[in-house]
C-alpha positions in Angstrom: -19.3 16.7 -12.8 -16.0 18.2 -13.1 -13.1 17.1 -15.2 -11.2 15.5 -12.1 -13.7 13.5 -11.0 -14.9 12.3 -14.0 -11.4 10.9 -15.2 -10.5 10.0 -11.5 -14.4 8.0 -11.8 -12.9 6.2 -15.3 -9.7 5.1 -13.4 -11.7 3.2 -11.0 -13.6 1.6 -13.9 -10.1 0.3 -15.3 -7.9 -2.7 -14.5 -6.1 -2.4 -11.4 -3.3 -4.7 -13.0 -2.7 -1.8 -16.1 -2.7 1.5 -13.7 0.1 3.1 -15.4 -1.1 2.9 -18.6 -4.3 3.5 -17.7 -3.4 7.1 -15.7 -0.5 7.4 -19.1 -3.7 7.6 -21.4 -5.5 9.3 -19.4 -3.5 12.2 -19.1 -2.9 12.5 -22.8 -7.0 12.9 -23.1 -6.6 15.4 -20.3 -2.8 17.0 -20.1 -3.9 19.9 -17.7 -4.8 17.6 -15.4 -1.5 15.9 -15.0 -0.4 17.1 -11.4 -3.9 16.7 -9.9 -3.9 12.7 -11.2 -0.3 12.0 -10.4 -1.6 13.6 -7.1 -4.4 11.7 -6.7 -4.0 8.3 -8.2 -2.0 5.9 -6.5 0.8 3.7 -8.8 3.0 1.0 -7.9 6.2 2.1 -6.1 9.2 2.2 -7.8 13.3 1.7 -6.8 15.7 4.1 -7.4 19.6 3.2 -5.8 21.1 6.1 -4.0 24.5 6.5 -5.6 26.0 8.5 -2.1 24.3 6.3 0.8 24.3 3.5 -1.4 20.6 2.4 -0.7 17.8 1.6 -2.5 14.5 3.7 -1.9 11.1 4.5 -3.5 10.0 7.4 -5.5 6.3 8.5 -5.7 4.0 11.7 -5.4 5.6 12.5 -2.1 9.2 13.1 -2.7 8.6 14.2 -6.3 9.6 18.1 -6.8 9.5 18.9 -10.7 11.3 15.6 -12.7 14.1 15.2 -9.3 12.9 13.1 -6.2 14.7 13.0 -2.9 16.5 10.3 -1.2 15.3 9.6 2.4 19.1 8.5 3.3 21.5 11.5 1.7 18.1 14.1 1.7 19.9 15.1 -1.9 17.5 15.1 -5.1 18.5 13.0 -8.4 18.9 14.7 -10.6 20.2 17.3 -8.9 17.7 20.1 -7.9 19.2 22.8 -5.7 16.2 24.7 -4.5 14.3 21.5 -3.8 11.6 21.3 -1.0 13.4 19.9 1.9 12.2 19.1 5.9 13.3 21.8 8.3 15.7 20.5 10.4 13.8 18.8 13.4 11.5 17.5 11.2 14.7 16.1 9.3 15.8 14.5 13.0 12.5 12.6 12.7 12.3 11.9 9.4 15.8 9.7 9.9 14.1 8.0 13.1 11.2 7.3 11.0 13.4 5.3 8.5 15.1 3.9 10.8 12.0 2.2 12.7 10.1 1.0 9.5 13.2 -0.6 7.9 13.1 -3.0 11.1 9.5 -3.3 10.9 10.0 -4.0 7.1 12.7 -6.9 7.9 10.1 -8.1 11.0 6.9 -8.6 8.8 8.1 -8.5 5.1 11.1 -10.3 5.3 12.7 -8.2 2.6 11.6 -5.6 0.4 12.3 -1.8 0.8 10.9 1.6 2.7 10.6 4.2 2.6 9.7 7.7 4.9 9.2 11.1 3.4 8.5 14.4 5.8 7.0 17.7 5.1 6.4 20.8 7.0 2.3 22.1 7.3 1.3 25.4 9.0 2.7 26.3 12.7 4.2 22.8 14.2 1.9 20.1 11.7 3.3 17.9 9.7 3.1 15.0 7.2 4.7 11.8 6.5 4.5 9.3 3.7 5.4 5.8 4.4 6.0 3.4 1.7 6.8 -0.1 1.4 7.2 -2.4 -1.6 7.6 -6.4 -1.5 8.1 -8.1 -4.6 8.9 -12.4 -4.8 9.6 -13.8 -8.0 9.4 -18.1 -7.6 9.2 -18.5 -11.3 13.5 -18.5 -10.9 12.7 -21.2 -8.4 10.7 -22.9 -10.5 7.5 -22.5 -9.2 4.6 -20.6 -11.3 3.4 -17.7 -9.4 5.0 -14.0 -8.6 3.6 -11.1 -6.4 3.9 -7.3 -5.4 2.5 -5.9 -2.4 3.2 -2.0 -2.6 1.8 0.0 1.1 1.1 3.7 0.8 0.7 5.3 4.5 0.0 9.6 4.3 -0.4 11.1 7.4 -1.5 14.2 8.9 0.0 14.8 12.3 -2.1 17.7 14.0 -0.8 19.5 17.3 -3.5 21.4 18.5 -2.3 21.8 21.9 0.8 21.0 23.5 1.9 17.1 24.9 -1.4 15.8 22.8 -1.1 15.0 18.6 -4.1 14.3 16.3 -3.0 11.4 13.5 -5.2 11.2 10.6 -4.3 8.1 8.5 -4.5 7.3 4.9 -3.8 3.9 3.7 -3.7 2.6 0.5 -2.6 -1.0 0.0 -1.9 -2.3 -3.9 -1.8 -6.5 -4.3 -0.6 -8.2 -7.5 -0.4 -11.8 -8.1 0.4 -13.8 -11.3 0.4 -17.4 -11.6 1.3 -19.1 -14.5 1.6 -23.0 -15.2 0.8 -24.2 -19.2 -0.8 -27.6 -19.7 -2.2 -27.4 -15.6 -4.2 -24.2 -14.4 -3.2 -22.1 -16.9 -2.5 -18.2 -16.7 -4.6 -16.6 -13.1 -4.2 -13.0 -12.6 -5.8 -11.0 -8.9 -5.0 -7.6 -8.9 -6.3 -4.9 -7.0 -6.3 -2.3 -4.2 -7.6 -1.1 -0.8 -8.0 2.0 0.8 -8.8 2.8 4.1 -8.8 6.0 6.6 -8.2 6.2 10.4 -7.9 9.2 13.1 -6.4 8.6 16.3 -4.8 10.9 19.4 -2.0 10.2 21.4 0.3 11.6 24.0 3.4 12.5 22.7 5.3 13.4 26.2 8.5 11.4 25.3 11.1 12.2 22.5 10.2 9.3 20.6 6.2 10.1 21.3 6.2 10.6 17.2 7.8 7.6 16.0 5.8 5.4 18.4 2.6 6.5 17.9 3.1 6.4 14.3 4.7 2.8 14.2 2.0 1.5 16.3 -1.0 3.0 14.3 0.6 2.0 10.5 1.4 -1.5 12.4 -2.0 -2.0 12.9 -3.6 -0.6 9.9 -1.5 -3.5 7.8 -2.8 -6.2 10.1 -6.6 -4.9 8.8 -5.7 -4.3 5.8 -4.0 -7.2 5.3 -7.1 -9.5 7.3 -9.5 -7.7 4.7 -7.5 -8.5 1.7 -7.2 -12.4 2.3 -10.9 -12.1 2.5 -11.4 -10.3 -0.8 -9.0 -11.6 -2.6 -8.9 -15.7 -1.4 -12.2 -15.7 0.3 -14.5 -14.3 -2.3 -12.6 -15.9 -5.2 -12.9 -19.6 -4.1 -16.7 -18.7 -3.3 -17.1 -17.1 -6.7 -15.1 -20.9 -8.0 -17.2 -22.8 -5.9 -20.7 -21.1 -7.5 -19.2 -21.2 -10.6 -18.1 -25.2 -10.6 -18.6 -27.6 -7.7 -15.1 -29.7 -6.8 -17.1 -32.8 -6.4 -20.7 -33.9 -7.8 -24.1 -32.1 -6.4 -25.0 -35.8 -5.4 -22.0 -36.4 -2.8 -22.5 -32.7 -1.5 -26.0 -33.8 -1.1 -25.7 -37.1 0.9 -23.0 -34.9 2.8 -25.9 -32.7 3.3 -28.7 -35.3 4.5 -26.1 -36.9 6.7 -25.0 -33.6 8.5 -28.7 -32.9 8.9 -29.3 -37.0 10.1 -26.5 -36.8 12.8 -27.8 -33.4 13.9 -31.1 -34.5 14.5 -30.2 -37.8 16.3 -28.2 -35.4 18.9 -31.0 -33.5 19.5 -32.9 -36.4 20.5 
């Protein structure tokens, strides 16, 4: 097994809720391996302000080039890089339209929060696109004992083999964090965790928004699963896991519940 996959194998091993020290360590074991894991493993976002455009956006992987990332708003690097890797200038077009669409769809389904859309140039007319989005609520200020982060990391690949036709391939990656924390009652709970899921679609693109539909529409409903799956995981299998653990009320009630249930159904039958 190669060095990659065997640190990449330990970083799935690790706690979800510790990933940046986790891939820190790691990469002191293994420092010629840094770009490949900062490639590779997925962190939760962070928020940088955009001095010029005053906006706030979210650095990662995607708009990284050397120690400067790029604003989605100004297209300008901080710290200043002058030779940085930019989108040609249609791409550039859709890469505003982009940020434009998924701020709404931010305000529609996270009711805060912030995105972020990053474009790239492939061979002939392909491209790529990075769409991020970071939610973070704090009630502990409102005096309730729990606080969350949900962090959504969408790569595409947009393909256009032939003309008036595009080939989306989708990679998801969906990071959940939630902390409760309530002394003398239930204590300190901690679920952390993440989701990752693929998806390949084709689509018309004969209108000049073709681009920023199709892609809206298939990251739309990616979240919807994703989000479906997670309350399953997470919630689901947790209160099952409680439940084996420690019933809420005695064997003996569940157990007349039982024989009852079974009573009633046989007296319908009949």
């Amino acid at each position: 097994m190669q060095d990659i996959e065997c640190a990449l194998d330990l970083m799935r091993r690790l706690p979800p809720s510790q990933i940046e020290d986790n891939l820190a360590g790691v990469i002191d074991i293994v420092p010629d391996l840094t770009e490949e894991l900062l490639s590779s493993v997925d962190q939760p976002l962070k928020i940088v302000h955009d001095s010029e455009s005053k906006r706030d956006y979210l650095i990662c992987d995607y708009n990284r080039d050397g120690d400067s990332f790029r604003s989605p708003w100004s297209n300008k690097f901080d710290p200043p890089l002058h030779d940085g890797q930019t989108p040609s200038g249609e791409l550039r077009d859709l890469e505003i339209k982009l940020n434009e669409a998924f701020d709404i769809y931010r305000d529609l389904y996270y009711e805060g929060g912030v995105s972020s859309v990053y474009c790239w140039n492939l061979e002939g007319n392909n491209f790529a696109a990075c769409i991020l989005i970071k939610k973070t609520q704090d009630h502990s200020k409102q005096g309730q004992p729990m606080k969350g982060t949900w962090d959504s990391v969408h790569v595409l690949e947009v393909e256009i083999p032939k003309k008036g036709t595009a080939r989306y391939k989708l990679t998801s990656t969906v990071m959940l964090t939630i902390d409760t924390n309530e002394p003398g009652t239930t204590g300190s709970v901690s679920l952390a965790g993440s989701l990752n899921r693929q998806e390949e679609k084709s689509a018309p693109i004969d209108q000049p928004n073709s681009h920023v539909v199709n892609i809206g529409s298939l990251v739309e409903a990616m979240e919807i699963k994703l989000r479906q799956t997670l309350e399953t995981i997470y919630f689901g299998k947790t209160k099952d896991i409680s439940n084996e653990l420690r019933q809420a009320v005695p064997v003996s009630v569940l157990k007349q519940r039982h024989d009852m249930t079974k009573q009633l159904t046989s007296q319908l039958k009949t």
